[in-house]
N, CA and C atoms as an extended XYZ file, in Angstrom:
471
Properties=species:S:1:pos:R:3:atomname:S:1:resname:S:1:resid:I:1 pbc="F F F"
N        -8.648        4.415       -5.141 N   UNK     1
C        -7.708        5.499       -4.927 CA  UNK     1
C        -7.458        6.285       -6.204 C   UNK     1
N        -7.253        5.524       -7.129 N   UNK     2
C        -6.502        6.452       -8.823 CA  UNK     2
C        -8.105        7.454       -9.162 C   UNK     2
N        -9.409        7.075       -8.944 N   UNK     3
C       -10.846        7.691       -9.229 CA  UNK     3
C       -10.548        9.068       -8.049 C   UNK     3
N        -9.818        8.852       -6.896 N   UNK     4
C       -10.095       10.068       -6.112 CA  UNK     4
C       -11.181        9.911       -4.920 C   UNK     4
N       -11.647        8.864       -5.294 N   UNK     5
C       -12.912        8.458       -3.924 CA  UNK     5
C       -12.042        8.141       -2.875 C   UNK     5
N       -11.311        7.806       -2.999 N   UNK     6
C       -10.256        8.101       -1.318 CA  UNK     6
C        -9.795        9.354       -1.309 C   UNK     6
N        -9.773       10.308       -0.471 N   UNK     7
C        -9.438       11.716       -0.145 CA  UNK     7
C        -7.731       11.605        0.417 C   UNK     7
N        -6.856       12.364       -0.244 N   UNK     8
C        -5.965       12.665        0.042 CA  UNK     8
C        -5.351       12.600        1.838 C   UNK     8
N        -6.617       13.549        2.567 N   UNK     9
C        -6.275       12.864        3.884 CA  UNK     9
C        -6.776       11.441        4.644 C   UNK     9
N        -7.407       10.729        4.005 N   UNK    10
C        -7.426        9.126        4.296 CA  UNK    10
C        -6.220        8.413        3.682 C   UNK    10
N        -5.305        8.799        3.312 N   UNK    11
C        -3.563        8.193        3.247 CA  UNK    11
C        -2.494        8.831        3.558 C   UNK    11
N        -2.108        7.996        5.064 N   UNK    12
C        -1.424        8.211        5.828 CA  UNK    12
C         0.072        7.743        5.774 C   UNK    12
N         0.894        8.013        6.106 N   UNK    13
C         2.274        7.162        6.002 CA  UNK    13
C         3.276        6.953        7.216 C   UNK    13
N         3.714        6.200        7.754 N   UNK    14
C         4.458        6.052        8.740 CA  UNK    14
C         6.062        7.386        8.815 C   UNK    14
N         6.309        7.237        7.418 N   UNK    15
C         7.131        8.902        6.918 CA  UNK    15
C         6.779        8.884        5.781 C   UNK    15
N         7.860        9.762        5.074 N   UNK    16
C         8.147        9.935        3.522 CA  UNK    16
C         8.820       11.303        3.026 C   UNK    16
N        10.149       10.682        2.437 N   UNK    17
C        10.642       11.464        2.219 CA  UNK    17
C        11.197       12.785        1.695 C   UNK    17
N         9.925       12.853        1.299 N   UNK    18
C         9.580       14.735        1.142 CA  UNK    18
C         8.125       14.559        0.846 C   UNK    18
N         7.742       15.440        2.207 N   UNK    19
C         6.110       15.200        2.289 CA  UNK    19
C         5.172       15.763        1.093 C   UNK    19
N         5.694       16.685        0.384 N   UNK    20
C         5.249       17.481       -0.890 CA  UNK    20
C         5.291       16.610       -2.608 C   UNK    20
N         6.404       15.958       -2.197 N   UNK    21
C         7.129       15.722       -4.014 CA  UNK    21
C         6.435       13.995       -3.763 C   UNK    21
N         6.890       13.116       -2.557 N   UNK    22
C         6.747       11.409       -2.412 CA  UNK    22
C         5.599       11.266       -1.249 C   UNK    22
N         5.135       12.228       -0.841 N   UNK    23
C         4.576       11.770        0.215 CA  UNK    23
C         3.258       11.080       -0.051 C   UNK    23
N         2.219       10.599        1.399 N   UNK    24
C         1.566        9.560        0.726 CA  UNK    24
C         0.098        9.643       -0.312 C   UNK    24
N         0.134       11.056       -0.206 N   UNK    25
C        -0.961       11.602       -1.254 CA  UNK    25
C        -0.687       11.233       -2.584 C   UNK    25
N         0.668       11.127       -2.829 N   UNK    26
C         1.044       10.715       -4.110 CA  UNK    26
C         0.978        9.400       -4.576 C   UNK    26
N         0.393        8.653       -4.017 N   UNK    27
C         0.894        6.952       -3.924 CA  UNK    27
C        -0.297        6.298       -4.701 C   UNK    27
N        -1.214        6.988       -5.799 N   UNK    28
C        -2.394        6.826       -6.238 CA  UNK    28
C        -2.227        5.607       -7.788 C   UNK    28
N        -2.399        5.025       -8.012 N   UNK    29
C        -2.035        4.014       -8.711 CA  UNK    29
C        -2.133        4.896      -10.560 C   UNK    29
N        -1.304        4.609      -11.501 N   UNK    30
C        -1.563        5.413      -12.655 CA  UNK    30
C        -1.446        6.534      -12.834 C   UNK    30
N        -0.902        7.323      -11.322 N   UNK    31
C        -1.053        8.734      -11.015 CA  UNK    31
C         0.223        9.245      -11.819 C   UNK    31
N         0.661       10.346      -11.780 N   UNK    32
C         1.974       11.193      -11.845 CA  UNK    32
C         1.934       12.676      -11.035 C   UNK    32
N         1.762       12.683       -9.955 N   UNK    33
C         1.464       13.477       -9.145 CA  UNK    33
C         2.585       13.378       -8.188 C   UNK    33
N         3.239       15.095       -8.445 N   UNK    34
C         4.356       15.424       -7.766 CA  UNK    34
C         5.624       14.818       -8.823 C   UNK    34
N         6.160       14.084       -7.471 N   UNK    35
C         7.096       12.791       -8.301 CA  UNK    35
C         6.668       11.794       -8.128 C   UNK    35
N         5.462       11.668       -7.892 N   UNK    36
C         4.739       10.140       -8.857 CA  UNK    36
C         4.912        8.897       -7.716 C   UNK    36
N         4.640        9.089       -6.502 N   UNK    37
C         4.464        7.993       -5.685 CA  UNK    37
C         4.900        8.249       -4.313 C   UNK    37
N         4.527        7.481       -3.608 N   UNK    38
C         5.285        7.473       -1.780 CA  UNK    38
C         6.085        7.143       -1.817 C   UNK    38
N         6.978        7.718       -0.662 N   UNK    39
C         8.161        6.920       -0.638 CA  UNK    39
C         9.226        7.607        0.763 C   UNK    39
N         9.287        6.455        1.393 N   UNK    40
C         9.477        6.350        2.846 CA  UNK    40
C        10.775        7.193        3.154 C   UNK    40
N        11.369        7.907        4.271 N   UNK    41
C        12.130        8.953        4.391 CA  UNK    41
C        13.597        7.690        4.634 C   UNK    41
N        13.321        6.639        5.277 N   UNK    42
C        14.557        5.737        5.220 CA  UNK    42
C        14.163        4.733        3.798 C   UNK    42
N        16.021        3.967        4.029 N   UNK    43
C        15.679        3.349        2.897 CA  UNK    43
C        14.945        2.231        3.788 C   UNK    43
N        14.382        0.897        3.038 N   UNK    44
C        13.951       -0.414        3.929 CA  UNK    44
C        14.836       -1.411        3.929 C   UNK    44
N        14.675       -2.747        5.325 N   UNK    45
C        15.557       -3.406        5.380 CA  UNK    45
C        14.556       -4.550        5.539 C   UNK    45
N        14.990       -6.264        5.810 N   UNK    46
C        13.960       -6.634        6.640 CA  UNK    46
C        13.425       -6.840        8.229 C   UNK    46
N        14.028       -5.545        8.886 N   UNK    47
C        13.445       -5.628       10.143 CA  UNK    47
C        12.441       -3.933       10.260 C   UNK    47
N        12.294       -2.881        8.918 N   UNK    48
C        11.726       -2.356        8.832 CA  UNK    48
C        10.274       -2.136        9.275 C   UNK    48
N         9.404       -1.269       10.072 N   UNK    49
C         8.424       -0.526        9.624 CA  UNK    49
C         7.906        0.732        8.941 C   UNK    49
N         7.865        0.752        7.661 N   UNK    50
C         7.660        2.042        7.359 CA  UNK    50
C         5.922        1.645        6.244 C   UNK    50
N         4.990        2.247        6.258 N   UNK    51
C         4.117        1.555        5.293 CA  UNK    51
C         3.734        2.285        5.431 C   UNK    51
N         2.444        2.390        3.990 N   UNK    52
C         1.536        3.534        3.401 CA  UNK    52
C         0.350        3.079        4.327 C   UNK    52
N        -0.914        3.644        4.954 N   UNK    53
C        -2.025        3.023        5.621 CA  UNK    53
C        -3.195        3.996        4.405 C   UNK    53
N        -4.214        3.187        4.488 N   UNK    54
C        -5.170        3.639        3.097 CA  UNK    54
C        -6.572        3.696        4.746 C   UNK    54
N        -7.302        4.587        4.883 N   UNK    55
C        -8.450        4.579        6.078 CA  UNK    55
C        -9.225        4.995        5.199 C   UNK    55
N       -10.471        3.625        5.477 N   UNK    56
C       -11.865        3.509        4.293 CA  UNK    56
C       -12.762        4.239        5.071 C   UNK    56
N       -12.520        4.841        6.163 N   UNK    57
C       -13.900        5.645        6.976 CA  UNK    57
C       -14.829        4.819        6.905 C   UNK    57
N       -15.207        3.118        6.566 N   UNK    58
C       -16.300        2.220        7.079 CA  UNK    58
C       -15.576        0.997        6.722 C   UNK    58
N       -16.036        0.134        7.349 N   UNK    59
C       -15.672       -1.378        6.872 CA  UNK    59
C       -15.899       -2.102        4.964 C   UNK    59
N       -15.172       -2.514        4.909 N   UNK    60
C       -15.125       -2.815        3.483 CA  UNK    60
C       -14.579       -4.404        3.026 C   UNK    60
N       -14.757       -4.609        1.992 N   UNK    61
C       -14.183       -6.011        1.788 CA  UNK    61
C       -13.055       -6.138        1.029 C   UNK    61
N       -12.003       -6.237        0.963 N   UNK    62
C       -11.004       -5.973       -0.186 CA  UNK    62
C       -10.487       -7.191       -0.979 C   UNK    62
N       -10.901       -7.422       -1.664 N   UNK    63
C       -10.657       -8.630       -2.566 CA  UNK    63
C        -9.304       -8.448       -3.351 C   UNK    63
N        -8.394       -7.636       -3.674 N   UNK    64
C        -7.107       -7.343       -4.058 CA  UNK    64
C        -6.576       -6.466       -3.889 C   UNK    64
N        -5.414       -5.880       -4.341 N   UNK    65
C        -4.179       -4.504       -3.933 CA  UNK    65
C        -3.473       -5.276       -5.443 C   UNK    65
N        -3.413       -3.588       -6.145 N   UNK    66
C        -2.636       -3.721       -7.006 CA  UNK    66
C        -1.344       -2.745       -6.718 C   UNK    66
N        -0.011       -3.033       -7.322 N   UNK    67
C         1.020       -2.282       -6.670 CA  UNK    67
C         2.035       -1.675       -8.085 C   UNK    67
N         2.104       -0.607       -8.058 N   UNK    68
C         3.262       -0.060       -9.147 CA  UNK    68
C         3.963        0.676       -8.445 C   UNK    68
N         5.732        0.941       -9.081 N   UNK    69
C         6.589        1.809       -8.212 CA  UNK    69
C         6.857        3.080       -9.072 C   UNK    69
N         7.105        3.837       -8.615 N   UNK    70
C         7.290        5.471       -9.364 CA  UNK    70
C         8.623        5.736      -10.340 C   UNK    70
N         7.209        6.555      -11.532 N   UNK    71
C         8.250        6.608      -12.728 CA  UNK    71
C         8.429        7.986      -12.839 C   UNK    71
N         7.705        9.022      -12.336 N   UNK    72
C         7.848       10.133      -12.330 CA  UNK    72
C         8.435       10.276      -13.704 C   UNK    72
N         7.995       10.176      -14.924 N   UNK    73
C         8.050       10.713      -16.018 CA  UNK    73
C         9.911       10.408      -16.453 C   UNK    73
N         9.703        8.785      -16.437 N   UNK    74
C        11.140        8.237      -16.504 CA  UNK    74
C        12.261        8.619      -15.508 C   UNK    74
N        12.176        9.525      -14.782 N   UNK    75
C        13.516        9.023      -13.770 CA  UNK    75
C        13.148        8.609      -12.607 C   UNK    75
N        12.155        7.710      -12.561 N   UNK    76
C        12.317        7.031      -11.155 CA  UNK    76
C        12.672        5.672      -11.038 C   UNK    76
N        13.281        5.571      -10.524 N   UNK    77
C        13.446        3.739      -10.537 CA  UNK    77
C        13.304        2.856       -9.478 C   UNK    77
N        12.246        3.475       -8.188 N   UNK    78
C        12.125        2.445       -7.094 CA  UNK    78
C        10.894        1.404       -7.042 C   UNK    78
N        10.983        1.008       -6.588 N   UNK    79
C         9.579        0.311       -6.577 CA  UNK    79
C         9.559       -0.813       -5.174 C   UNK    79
N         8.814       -1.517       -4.821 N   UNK    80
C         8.475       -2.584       -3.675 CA  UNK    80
C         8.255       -3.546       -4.366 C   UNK    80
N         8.980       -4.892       -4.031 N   UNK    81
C         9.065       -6.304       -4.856 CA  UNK    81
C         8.423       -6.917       -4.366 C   UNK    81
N         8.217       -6.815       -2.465 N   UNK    82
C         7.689       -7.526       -1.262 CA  UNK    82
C         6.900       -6.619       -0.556 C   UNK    82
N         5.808       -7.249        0.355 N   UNK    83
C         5.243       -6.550        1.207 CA  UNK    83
C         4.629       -7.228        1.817 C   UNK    83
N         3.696       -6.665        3.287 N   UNK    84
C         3.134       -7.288        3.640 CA  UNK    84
C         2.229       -5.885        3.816 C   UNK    84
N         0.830       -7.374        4.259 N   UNK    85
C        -0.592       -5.941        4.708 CA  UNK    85
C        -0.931       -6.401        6.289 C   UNK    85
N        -1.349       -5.185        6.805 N   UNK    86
C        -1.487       -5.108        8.083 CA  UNK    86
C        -3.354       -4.820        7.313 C   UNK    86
N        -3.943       -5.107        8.705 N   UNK    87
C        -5.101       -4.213        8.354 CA  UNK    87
C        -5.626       -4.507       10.052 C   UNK    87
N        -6.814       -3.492        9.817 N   UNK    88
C        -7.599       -3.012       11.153 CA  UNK    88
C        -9.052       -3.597       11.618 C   UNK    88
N        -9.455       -3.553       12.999 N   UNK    89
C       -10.882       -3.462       12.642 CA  UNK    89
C       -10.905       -3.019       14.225 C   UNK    89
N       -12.324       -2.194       14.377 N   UNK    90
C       -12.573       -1.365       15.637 CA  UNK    90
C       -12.665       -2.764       16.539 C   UNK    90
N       -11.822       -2.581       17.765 N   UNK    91
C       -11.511       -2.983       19.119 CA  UNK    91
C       -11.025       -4.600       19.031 C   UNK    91
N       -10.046       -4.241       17.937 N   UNK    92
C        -8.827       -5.132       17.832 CA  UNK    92
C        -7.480       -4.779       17.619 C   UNK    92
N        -6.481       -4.903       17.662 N   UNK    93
C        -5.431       -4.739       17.162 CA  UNK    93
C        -4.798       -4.773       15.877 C   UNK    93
N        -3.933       -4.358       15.103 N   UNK    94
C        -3.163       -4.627       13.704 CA  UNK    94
C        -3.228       -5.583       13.205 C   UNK    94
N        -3.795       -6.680       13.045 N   UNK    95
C        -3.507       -7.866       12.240 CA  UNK    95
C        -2.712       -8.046       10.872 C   UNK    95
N        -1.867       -8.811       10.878 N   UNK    96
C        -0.603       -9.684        9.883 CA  UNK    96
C        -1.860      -10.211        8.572 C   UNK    96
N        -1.837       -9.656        7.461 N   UNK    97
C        -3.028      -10.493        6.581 CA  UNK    97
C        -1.946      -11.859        6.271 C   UNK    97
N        -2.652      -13.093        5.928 N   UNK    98
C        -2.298      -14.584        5.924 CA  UNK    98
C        -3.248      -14.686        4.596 C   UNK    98
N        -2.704      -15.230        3.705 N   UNK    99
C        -3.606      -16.090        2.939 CA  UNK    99
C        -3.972      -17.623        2.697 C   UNK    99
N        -4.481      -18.622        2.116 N   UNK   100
C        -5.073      -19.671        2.533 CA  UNK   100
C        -4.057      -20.612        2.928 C   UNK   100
N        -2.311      -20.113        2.278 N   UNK   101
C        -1.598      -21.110        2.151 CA  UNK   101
C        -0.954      -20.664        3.993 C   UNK   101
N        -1.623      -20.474        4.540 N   UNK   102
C        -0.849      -19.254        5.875 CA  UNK   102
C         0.962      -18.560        5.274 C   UNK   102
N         0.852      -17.789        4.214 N   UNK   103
C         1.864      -17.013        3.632 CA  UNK   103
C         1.138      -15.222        3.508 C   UNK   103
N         2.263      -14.317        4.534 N   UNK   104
C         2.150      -13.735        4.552 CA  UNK   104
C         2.665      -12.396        4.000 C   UNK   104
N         4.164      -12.668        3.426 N   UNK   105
C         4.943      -12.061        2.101 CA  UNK   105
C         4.425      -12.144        0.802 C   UNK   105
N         4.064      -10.886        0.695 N   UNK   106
C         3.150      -10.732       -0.978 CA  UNK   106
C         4.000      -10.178       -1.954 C   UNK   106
N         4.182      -10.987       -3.188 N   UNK   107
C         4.900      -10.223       -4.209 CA  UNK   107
C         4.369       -8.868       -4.881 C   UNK   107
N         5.569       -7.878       -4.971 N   UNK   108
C         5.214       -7.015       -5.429 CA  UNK   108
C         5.719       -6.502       -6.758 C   UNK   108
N         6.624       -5.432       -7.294 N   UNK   109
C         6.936       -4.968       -8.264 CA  UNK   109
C         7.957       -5.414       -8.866 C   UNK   109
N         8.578       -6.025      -10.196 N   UNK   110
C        10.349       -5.976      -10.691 CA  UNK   110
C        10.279       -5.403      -11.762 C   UNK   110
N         9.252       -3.912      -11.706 N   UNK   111
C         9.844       -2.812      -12.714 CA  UNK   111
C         8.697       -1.561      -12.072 C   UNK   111
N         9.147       -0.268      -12.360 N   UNK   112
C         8.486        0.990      -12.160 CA  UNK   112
C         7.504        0.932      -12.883 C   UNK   112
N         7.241        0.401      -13.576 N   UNK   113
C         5.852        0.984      -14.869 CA  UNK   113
C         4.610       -0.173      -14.923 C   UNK   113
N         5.019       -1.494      -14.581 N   UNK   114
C         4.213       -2.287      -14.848 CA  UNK   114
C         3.402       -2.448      -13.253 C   UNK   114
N         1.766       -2.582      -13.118 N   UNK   115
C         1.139       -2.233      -12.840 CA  UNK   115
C         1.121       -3.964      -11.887 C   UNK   115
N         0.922       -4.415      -10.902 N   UNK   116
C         0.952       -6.127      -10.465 CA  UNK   116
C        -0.178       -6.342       -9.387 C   UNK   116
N        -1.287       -6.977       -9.710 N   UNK   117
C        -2.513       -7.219       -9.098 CA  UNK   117
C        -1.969       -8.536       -8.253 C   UNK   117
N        -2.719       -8.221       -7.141 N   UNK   118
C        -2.087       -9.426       -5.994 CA  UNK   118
C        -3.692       -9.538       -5.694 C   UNK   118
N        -4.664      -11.040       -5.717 N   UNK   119
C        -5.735      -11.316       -5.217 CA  UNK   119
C        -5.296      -11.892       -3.789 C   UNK   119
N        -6.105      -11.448       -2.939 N   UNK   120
C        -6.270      -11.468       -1.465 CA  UNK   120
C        -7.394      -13.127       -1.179 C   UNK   120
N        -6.495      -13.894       -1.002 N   UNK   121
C        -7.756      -14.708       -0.147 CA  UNK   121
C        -7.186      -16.219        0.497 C   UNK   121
N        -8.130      -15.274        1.831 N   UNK   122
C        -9.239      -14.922        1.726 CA  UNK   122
C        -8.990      -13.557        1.846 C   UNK   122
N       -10.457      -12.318        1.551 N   UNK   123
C       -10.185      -11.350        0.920 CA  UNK   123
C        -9.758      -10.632        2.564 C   UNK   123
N        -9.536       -9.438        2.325 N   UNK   124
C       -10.171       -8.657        4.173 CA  UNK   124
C       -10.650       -7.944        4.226 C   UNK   124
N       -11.636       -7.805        5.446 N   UNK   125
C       -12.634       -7.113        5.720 CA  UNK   125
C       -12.121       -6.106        6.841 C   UNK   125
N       -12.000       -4.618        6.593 N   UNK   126
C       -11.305       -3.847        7.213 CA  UNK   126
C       -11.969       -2.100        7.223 C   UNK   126
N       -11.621       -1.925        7.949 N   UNK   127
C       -11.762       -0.099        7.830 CA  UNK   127
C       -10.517        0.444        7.822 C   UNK   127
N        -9.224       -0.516        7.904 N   UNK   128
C        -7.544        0.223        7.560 CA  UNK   128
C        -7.078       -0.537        7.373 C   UNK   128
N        -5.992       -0.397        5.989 N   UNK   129
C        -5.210       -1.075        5.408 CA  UNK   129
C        -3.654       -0.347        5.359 C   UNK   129
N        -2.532       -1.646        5.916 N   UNK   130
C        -1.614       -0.955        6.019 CA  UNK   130
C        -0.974       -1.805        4.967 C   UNK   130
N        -0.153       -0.946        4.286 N   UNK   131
C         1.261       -1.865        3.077 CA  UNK   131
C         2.346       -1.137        3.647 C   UNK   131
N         3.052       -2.751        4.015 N   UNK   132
C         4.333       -2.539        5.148 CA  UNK   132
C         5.281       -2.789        3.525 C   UNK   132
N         6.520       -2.584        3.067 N   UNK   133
C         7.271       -2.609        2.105 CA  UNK   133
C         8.732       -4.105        3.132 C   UNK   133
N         9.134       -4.625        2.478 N   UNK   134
C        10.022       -5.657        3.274 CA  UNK   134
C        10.698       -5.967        1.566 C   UNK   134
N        12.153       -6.228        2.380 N   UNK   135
C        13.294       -6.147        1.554 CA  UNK   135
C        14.386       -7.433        2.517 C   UNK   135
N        14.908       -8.123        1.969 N   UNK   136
C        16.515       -8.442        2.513 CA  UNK   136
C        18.116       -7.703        2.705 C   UNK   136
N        17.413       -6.872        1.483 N   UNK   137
C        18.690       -6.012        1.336 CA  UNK   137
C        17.763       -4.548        1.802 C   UNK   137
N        18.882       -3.926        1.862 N   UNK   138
C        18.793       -2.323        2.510 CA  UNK   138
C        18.834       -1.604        1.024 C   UNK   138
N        17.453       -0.819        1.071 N   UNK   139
C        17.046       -0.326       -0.264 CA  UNK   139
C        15.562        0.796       -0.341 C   UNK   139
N        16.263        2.020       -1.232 N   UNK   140
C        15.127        2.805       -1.338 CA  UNK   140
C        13.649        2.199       -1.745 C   UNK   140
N        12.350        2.398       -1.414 N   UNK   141
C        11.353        1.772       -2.441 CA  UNK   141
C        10.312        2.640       -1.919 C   UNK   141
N         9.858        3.061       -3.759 N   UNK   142
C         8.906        3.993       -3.577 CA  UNK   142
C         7.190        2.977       -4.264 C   UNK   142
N         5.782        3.286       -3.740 N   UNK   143
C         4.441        3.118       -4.477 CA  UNK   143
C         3.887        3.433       -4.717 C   UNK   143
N         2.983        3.098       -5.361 N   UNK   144
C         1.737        3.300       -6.127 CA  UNK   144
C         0.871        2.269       -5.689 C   UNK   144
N        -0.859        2.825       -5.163 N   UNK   145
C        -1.412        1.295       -5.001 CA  UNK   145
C        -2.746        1.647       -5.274 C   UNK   145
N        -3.302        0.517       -5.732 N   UNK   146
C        -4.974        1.029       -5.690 CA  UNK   146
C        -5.702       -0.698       -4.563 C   UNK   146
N        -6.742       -0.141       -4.417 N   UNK   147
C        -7.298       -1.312       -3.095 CA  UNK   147
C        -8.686       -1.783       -4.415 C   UNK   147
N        -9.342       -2.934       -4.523 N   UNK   148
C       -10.171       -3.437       -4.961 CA  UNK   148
C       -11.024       -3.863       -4.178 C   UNK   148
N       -12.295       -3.793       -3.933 N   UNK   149
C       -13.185       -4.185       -3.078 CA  UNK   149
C       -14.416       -3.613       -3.110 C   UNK   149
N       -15.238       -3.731       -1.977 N   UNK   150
C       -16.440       -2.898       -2.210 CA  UNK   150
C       -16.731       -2.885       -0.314 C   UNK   150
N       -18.196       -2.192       -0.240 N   UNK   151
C       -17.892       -1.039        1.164 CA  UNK   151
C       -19.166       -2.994        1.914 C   UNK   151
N       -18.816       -2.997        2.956 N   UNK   152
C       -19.474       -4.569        3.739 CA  UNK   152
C       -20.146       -3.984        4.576 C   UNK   152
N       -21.360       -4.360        3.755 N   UNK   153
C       -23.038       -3.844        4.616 CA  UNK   153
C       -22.613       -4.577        6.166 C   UNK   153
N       -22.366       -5.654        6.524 N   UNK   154
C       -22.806       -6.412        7.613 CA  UNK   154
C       -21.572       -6.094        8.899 C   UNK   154
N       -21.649       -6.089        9.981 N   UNK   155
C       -21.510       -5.499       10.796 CA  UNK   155
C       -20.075       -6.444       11.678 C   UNK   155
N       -18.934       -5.391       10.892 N   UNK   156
C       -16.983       -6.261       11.250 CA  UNK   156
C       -16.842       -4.926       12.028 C   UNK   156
N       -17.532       -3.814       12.712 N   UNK   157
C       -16.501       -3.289       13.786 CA  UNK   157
C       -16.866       -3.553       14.724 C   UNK   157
């Protein structure tokens, strides 16, 4: 995503609260574009859906998601601590990603600037990736994300 090989319209967002300044074009990892990240039109709770979706236009393997929250050139201060990933594959439904320990709450950010690599595994093999944001408390949270992986010759749709 931060290289630009994902196209602006392959990131989608469930909202965001000003489609120009947070919306999900902005959500590019290292970026400062606009005000420097996505960020959902409500705040989140934990019975929330609001998430960024990243569409690879082919199946791919994703071996990590790294996550930063927006600094927009020091005044931003949101970020995502928690999350979870949804992801896709042709003529299935949304799937909950699980990792080996079956834990599906992924840590995310406890500052705007510092950059937090989360390894996936097992990894997933997807053509859409969704980052759902989850909170206990009721709270703004804005991202930044980049996907790690590479494009899976062998045949997951």
């Amino acid at each position: 995503m931060e290289t630009g090989e994902i196209g602006d319209k392959q990131i989608s967002a469930s909202s965001s609260f000003d489609l120009e300044s947070v919306g999900p074009q902005n959500a590019r990892i290292r970026t400062e574009k606009a005000s420097g990240a996505w960020c959902p039109k409500s705040q989140i709770k934990y019975n929330s859906y609001e998430f960024l979706q990243i569409s690879l236009n082919s199946t791919h393997i994703i071996q990590s998601i790294e996550t930063q929250g927006r600094y927009a050139n020091g005044t931003g201060s949101e970020y995502v601590n928690q999350y979870y990933i949804d992801y896709f594959r042709s003529g299935e439904q949304w799937i909950r990603y699980k990792n080996r320990t079956n834990h599906s709450l992924l840590s995310g950010n406890t500052d705007i600037t510092t950059a937090v690599l989360q390894t996936l595994d097992p990894p997933i093999i997807s053509s859409k990736i969704r980052i759902v944001p989850h909170s206990k408390e009721r709270r703004t949270v804005c991202l930044r994300v980049e996907l790690h992986g590479c494009k899976n010759f062998e045949n997951h749709d």
